[in-house]
N, C-alpha and C positions, 0 to 999 in steps of 0.2 A: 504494500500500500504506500503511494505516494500522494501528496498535495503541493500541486501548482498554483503559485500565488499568483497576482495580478502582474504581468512583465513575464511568465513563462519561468522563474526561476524555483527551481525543484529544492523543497527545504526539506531535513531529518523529520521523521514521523515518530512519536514514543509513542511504545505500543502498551497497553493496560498489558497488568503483571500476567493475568491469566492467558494471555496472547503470548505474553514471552517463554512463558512456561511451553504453550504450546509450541513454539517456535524451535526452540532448543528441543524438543522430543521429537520433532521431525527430522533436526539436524542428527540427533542420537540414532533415529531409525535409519536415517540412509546410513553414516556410518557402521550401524550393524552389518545392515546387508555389504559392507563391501568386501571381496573377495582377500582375505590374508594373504599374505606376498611371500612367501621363504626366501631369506638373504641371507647369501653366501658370506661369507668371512672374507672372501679373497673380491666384492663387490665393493662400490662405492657411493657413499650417499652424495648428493649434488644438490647445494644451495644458491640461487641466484636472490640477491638482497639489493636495495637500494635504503640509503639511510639522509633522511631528512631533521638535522639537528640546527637551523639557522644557516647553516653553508651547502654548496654546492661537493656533492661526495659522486665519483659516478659512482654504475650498477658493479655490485663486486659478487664472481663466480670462485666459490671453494666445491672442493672436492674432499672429502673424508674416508679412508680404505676404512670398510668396519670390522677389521682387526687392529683399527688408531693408531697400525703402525708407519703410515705415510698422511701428508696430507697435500691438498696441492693447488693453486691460485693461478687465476689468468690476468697478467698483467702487460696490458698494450698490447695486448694479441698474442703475448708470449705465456707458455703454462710452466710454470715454475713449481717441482715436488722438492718436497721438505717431509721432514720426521714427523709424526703423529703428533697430536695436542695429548695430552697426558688427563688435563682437568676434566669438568663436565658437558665442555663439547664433545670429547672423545665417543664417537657416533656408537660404538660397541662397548660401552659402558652407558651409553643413552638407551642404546639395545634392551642389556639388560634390566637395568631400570625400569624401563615401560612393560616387560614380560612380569615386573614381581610387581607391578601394583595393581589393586584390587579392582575387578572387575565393578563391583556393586556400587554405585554414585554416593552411596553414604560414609559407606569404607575407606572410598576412593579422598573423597572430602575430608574425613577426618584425619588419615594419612597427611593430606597435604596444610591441612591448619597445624598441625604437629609437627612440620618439618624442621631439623634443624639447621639444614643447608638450606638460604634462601636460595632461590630459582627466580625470576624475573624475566621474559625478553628485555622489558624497559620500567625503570624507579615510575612508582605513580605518584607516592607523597612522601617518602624517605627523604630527609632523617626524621621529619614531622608529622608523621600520623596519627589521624584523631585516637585518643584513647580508646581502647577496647577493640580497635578494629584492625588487628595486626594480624588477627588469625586466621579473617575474611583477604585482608591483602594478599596472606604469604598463598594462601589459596587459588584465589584467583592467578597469582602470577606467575604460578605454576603450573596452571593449566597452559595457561597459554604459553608457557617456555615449552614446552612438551608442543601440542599442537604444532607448533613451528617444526617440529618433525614430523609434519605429516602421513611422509608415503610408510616411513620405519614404525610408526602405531598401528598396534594388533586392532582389529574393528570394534571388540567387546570394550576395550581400551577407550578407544576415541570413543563412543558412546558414553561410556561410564562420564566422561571428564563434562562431554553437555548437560546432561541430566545432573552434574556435581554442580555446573555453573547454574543451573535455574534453584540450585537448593541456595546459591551463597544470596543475604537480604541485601539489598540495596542496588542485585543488578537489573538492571532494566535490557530491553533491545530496542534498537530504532533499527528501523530501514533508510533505503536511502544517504547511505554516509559513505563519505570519499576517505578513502586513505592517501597516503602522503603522494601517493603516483596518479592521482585522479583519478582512479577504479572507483564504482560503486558499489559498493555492497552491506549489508547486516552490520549496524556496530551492536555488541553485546558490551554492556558497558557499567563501569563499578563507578559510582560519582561519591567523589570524600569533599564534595562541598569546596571550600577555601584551600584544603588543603592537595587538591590534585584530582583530577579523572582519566580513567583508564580506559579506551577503547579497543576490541579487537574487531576486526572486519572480517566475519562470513563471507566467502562467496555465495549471492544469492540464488544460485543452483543446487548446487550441489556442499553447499556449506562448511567446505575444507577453507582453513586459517591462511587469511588475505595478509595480516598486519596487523603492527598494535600502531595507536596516534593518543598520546599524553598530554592533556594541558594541563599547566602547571603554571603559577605566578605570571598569567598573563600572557604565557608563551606556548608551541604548539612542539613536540617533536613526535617523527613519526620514526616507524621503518615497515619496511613492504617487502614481503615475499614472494618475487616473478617468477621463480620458477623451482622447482625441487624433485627430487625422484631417487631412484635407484639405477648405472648405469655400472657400467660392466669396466671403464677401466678411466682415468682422469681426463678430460679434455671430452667426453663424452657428453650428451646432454639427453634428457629423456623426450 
């Protein structure tokens, strides 16, 4: 659902909470149905990103072996491999992680308000968030750090994390919102008031993770995810 004001310009829609709920359990049911992937050790995840923080950054392509022992970047048309990331990008340690958490959106949720490694794509209202809601933050932002690996989430997985996002209070969904690349899609979205709001963007088809966009103290920062997959060896694209 969208509304066109007078002048033809298309503005966000927020949708009553029982509409969001509904929304996110459609995004949970396509997710279910989508066919599990088996990836190879000797395979490679592929992220194409653009990041909008006040400058001009171009589009940047990494490549991840998911055995994290290479990892690999195209810069000026050249592919440059390097030694695996060690931390929590490490796609085969992301691997496992998403194989041991809890199917069930209540589990799944409590899990990630309990975490004691933050996970974030991008800060919403750190170092200042409103009292009490630390455990809805850490939650939320760990969905969507997860998300961001799309194609490498098991389907029971990606379901569980929509149905965890209509359980956290204060999120709402709009339609119609632009991520930092001008795509339109689904913001699902955590608002802490003064203190920061957090938006991811559905694709409104098929509802796989577009991007997060943060406004904060008056300022906008996004990052957008163009492209992502699973490919067979670096320099490859799905």
């Amino acid at each position: 659902m969208t509304v066109t004001q007078l002048g033809g310009a298309e503005q966000p829609v927020k949708l009553r909470q029982p509409d969001a709920i509904g929304l996110l359990e459609n995004a949970a049911l396509v997710a279910a149905r989508t066919k599990a992937v088996e990836i190879r050790s000797d395979q490679w995840f592929y992220l194409r990103e653009s990041q909008h923080m006040g400058g001009n950054i171009p589009d940047f392509e990494h490549w991840s072996r998911m055995d994290g022992a290479k990892d690999a970047v195209r810069v000026k048309g050249k592919l440059k491999i390097g030694n695996g990331e060690k931390g929590p990008t490490n796609p085969g340690k992301t691997a496992q992680e998403l194989e041991a958490l809890p199917a069930d959106a209540d589990e799944l949720l409590a899990h990630f308000r309990g975490l004691k490694e933050e996970r974030y794509p991008m800060s919403i209202c750190q170092p200042a968030c409103p009292e009490g809601s630390l455990p809805d933050v850490n939650a939320f932002g760990a969905i969507g750090w997860y998300l961001k690996f799309g194609p490498m989430i098991p389907p029971d997985k990606a379901a569980a994390m929509y149905r965890a996002l209509a359980k956290i209070p204060n999120v709402t969904v709009q339609e119609n919102i632009s991520d930092g690349d001008g795509r339109k899609g689904i913001g699902v979205v955590l608002d802490l008031g003064e203190a920061g709001k957090g938006t991811y963007i559905l694709d409104p088809e098929d509802y796989h993770y577009m991007g997060i966009k943060v406004e904060q103290d008056g300022e906008t920062r996004s990052m957008s995810v163009l492209g992502s997959g699973i490919v067979d060896q670096p320099g490859q694209t799905p």
